[in-house]
C-alpha positions in Angstrom: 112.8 92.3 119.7 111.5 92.7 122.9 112.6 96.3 125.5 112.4 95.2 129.0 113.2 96.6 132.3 114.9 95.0 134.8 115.6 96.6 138.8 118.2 95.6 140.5 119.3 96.5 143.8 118.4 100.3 143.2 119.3 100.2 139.4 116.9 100.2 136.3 118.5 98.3 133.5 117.1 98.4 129.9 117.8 95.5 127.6 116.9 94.1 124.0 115.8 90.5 123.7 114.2 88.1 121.4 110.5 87.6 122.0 110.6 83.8 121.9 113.8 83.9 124.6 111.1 86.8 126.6 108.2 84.7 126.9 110.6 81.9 128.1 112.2 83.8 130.6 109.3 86.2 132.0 108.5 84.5 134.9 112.4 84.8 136.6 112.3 88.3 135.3 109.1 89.5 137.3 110.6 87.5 140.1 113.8 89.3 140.0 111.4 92.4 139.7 109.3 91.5 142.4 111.8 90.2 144.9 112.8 91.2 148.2 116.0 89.2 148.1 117.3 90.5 144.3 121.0 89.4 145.4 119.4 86.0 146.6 117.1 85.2 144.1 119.5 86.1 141.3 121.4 83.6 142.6 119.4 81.1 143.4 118.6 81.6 138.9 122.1 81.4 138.2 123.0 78.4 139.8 119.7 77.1 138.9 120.3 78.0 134.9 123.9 75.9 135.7 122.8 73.0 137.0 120.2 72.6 134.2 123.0 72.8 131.7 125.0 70.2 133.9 122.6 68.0 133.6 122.1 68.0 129.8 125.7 68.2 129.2 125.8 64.9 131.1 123.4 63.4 128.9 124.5 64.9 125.8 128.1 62.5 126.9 125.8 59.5 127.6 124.1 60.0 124.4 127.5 60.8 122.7 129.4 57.5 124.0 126.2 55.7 122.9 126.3 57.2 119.5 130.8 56.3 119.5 130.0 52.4 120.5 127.5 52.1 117.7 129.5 53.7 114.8 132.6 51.2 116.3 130.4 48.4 115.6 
């Protein structure tokens, strides 16, 4: 487990996550940390984060359907 530090808009925020999760993550985190924008930016990672899992649930029901019309073969 991995103690981080996060500012936000005038606010420190401690929080506990896995290293593996950190190291995947890092990069938004010294962006949020970093920004000038925090409000925007966190934003702009939330919606970012959403349309990523869109986009594989989408393709998860392709893959599904694909997976229904073989084993109704």
């Amino acid at each position: 487990m991995k103690k981080i530090k996060i500012y936000l808009i005038g606010q420190k925020f401690e929080i506990e996550i896995e290293d593996e999760f950190y190291e995947y993550i890092k990069d938004d985190i010294q962006k949020l940390n970093n920004s000038q924008n925090q409000i925007k930016d966190l934003l702009n990672l939330i919606l970012d984060s959403k349309y990523n899992l869109y986009e594989n649930e989408q393709q998860l029901f392709v893959l599904l359907n694909k997976i229904g019309r073989i084993t109704n073969e």
